[in-house]
C-alpha positions, 0 to 999 in steps of 0.5 A: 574115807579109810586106810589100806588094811583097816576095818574103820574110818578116819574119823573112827580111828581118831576117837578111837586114838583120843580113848587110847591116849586119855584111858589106855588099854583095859579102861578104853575098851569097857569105855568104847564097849559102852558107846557101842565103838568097835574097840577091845584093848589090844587094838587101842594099844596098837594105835598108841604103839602107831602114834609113838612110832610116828613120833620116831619117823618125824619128830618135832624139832623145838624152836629153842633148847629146852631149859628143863629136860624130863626124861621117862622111860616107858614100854611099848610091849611089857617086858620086851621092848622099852623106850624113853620119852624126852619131855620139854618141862617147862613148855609140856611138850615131846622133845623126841622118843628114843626107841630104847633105854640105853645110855648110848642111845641118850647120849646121843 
């Protein structure tokens, strides 16, 4: 039912992670503020910066090379940590998420 150091259930969490994904930080919490959710905006990015982090544990492996690469770079937290998102075009998936936004790091 819940999670070590959580204040909410699974099933919370995953509605919760659904608003962050699809609205973000300001527009998911005056969403979850209106549904009456347990929910202000920094705890709807720590969820993000959680799925992310996951990806970098596991990511997916694809079953072919992608033919069409997107690459983005993006911030966990403004003005202090970056990352990259690899972007298989073609199929709209996640290739990998590169922890920051050095060449070296895409290179390899």
């Amino acid at each position: 039912m819940t999670e070590s150091y959580r204040r909410f259930r699974l099933g919370l969490k995953e509605w919760l992670t659904t608003v962050a994904v699809e609205l973000g930080g300001r527009a998911g919490e005056r969403l979850c503020r209106n549904l009456n959710l347990p929910a202000d905006r920094t705890c709807l990015v720590g969820l993000l910066v959680g799925l992310l982090v996951g990806l970098l544990v596991e990511p997916l492996a694809p079953e072919r090379a992608p033919r069409v690469l997107g690459v983005d770079e993006f911030a966990f937290r403004r003005g202090s940590r970056y990352g990259t998102i690899l972007v298989d075009v073609e199929a709209g998936r996640v290739v990998d998420v590169l922890p920051d936004r050095t060449s070296e790091t895409f290179a390899a």
